[in-house]
N, C-alpha and C positions, 0 to 999 in steps of 0.2 A: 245684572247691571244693565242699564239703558245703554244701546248703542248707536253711533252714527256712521252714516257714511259721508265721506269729502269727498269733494270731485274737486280737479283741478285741470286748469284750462292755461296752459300758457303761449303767449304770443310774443313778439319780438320784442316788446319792451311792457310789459304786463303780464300777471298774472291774475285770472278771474279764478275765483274760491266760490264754492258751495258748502253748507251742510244739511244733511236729509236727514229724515227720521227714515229707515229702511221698510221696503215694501213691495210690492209688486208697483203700485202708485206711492213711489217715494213721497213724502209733505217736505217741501225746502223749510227749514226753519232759519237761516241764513245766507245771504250772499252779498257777493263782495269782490274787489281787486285791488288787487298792488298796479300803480300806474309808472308811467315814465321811467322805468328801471333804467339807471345805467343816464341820468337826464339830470339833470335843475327839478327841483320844486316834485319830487318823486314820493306817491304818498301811498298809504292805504283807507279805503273808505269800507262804509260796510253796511248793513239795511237787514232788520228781523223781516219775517212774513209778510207783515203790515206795509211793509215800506219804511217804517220808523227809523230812524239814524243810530248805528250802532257805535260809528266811530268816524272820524274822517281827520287823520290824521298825515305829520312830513315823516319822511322818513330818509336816510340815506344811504341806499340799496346802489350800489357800484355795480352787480350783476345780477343773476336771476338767484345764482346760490346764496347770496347774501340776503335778497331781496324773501328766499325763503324762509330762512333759517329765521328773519324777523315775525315773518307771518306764520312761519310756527307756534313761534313763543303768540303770540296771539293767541289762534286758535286754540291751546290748549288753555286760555283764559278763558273761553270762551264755551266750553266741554261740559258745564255745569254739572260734573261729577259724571259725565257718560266716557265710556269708549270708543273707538272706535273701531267699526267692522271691518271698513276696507276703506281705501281709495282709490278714486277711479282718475286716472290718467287721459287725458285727451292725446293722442298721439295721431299727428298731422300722417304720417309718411311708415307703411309698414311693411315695406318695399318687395321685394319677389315671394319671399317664403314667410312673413307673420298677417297671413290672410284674413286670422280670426282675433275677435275681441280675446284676450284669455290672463291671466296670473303672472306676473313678472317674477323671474326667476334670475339668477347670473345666466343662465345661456339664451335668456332674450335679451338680457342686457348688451351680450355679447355679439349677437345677432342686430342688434340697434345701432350697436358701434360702427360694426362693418358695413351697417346702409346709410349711414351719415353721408358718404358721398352723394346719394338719389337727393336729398333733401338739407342742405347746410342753412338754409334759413330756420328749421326747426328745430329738427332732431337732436344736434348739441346742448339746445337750451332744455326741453324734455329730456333727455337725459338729466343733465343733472339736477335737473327736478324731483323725476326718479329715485337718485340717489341718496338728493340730500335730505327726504322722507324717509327713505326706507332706514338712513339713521338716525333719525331720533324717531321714527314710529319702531323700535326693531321685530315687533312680533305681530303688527298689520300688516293683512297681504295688501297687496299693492296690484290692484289690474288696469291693465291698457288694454285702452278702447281707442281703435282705428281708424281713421277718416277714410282709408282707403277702402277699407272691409267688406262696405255696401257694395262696393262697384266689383269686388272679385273675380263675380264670375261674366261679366261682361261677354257678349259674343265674337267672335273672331275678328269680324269686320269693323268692330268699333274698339276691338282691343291693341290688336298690331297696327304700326304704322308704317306706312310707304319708304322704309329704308332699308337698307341693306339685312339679312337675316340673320347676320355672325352679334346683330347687336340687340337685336329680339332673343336670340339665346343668352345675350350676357344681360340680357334686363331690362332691357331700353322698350316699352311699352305705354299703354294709356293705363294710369292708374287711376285719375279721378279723385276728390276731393270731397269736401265736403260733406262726406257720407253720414257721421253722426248729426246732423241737420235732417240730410232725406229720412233717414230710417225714423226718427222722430217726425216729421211731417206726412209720412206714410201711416202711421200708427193715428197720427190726430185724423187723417183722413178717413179713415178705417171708423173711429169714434164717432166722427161727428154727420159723417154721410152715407157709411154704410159698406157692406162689403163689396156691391155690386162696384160702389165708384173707387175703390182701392186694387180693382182687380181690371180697372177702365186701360184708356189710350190716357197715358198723366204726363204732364211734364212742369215738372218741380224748378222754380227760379229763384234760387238764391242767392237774392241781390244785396250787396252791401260793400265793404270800402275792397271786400275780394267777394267777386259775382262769377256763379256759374250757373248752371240749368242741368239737370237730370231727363232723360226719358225714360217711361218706365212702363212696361207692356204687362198686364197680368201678374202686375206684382213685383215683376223680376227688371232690374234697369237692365237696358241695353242701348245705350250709350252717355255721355256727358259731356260739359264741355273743357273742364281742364284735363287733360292729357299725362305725361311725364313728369311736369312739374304744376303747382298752381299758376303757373304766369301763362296758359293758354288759356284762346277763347273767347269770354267773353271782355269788352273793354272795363276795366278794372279802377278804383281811385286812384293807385301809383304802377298800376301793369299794365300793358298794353293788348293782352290777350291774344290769338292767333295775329302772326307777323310775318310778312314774308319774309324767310331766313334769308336772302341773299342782302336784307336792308340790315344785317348785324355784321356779316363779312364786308358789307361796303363801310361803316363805320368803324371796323377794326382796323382797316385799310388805310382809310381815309385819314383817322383821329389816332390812330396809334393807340387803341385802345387796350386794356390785357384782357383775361377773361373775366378776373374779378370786376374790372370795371364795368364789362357789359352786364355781369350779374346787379351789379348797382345800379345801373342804366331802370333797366325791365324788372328790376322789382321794386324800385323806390322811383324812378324820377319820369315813368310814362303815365300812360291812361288818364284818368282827367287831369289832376296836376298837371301833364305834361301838355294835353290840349287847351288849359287854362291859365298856365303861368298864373295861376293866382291860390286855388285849393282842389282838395281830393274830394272834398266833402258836397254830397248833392245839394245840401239846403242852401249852402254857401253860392251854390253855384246857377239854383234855379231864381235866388235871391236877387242874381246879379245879374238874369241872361239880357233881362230890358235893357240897360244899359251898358255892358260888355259885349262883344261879339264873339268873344273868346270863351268865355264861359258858357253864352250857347247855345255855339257850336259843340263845344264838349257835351252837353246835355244831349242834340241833337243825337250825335254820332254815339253815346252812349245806347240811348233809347230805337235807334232804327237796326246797328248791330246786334241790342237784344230780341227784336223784332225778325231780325233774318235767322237767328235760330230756332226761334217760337215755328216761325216757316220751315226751318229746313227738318226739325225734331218730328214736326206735324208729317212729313211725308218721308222721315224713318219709321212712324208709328202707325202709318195706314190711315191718318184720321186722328181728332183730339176732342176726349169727352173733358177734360179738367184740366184746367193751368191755373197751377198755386204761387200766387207771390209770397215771398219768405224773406228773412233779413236785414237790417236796416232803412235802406232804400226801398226795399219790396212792402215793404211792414207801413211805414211811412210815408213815402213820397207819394202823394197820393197824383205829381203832376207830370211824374214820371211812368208809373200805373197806366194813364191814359195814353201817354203819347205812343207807350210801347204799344199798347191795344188798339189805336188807330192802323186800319187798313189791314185788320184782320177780319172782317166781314166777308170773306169770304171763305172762311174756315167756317162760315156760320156763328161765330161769334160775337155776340149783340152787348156790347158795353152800357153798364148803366152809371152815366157821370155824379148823380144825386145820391146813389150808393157809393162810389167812391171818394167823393167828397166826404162823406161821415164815416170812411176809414170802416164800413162794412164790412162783416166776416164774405159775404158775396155780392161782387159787385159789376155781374153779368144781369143782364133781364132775364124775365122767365120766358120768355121767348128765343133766347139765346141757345144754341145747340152745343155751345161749348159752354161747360158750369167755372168762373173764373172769382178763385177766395182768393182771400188773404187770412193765411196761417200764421202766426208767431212762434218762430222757432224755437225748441230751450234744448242746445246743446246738454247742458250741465243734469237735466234732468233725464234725458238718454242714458251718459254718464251712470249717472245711480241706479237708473233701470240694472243695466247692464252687469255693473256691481252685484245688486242685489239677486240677482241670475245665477251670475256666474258661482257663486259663495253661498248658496241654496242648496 
């Protein structure tokens, strides 16, 4: 019998769906999302290979588990008499002890439970994502793939943080995010440039409505910018990125705030939003900087903060032979691109504006000492890699 694999990706009011034909190079032959879970006007859409429209449909999904159980009954419309092999799990946060991509079982389930406190923006809703596949798929294994994974083994100096040691033993460290993005942008880099520049001084920028940057020496990262939780770092569409903590004790103070609220604060109502009182979104923002001062300035202070770690990654890495934009913004914004890479010529890196303009896979000069792409990331097809691996 023909078999697929599903990846499933879920975010705080979505879930993004794949399905593969399984492989070492999986072929997507669908994808798609459940949007606005738990919102007004909450739908699922869906697109073959081609791009062609498979469905784009309301729907009324109250949570993620209901929002599931609908796009179950979907995809198994959608099976054209195949099976499926596995499912691959995007799992944001896999906290001290599930370091490696691997097979969901009850005792990582149980092990998931008990890191929910590291990560309450995700892990709840992965969970019962989790679960409510694993019952109605009952005899598909089920594997989770890490965000954290890639950053594992991190070296000391970029792993622990400047606090007390009694909470480095209970857990409190730099985990790092984003990792099924890197490990896929490492692998296309691998592809398309060669081993020599996957094995370079690299530093990986995945910029989108949540932006961070990788460094990564010889293959192996050794440092990043989200930390403990994704809200460090770099400035974010609704997070504010690295903050001085004493500006959250002066507002707890001040505003009476609790802890949940501050978790509301820095993860939904800073970063651009909050320097634009208008949107999170770049386009929205680079649309409106003519006329707004507020929007940018956001833009502004977006692009020169990701510009100070372009700087400071370059002199943890000895030097920089490649910086890959990734992401949404990274992928796209092509006016964001530049403004980051203004007054980086002294890294040796020579911007070329007419390659960037036409959204060029490289859009440094060949005079340029630093090689600077744009990669388009596919989480989802990591994902199936991974699957396909692990069930091999």
């Amino acid at each position: 019998m023909t078999s697929r694999i599903l990846t499933i990706n879920g975010g705080s009011s979505s879930i993004k769906f794949a399905l593969f034909e399984p492989g070492d190079s999986p072929r997507r032959l669908l994808a798609g999302q459940v949007q606005r879970i738990a919102q007004p006007g909450s739908s699922l859409s869906a697109t073959d290979a081609s791009g062609k429209t498979l469905d784009d449909r309301k729907l009324d999904a109250r949570d993620h588990a209901e929002a599931a159980h609908q796009l179950i009954d979907w995809i198994k419309a959608h099976l054209d008499g195949a099976s499926l092999l596995g499912i691959g799990h995007r799992v944001v946060h896999g906290g001290v002890n599930l370091v490696d991509h691997q097979r969901i079982t009850p005792a990582i389930i149980a092990e998931l439970k008990a890191t929910q406190p590291l990560d309450l923006a995700h892990l709840p809703r992965e969970i019962a994502l989790i679960e409510t596949f694993a019952a109605e798929f009952v005899d598909c294994p089920q594997i989770a793939c890490f965000d954290t994974a890639f950053h594992r083994d991190l070296p000391t100096v970029a792993r622990l943080l400047p606090i007390p040691r009694q909470y480095a033993r209970a857990g409190v460290r730099r985990f790092g995010f984003h990792g099924l993005s890197y490990a896929y942008l490492m692998e296309e880099l691998r592809r398309i440039a060669g081993d020599d520049a996957a094995s370079g001084r690299i530093i990986l920028a995945h910029l989108g409505s949540g932006a961070s940057m990788a460094a990564v020496k010889g293959g192996r990262p050794i440092d990043t910018t989200m930390a403990f939780t994704p809200t460090a770092g770099l400035v974010m569409g609704t997070r504010p990125g690295d903050l001085d903590p004493g500006v959250l004790v002066y507002l707890m103070r001040s505003e009476n705030l609790s802890p949940e609220q501050i978790d509301e604060l820095i993860s939904k109502q800073c970063g651009l939003i909050g320097l634009s009182e208008s949107s999170s979104d770049m386009r929205d923002l680079v649309a409106r900087r003519a006329t707004d001062s507020r929007a940018a300035e956001a833009v502004d202070i977006f692009c020169y903060q990701a510009r100070k770690w372009i700087g400071a990654y370059a002199a943890a890495l000895g030097g920089l032979d490649t910086l890959v934009f990734a992401g949404g913004i990274g992928e796209h914004a092509k006016e964001a691109r530049e403004q980051i890479c203004q007054g980086l010529e002294f890294l040796g890196m020579r911007f070329d504006a007419t390659a960037n303009a036409a959204n060029a896979g490289v859009i440094s000069s060949k005079e340029s000492k630093v090689t600077v792409r744009v990669i388009p990331t596919d989480e989802q097809v990591m994902i199936a890699r991974i699957v396909h691996q692990i069930l091999s």
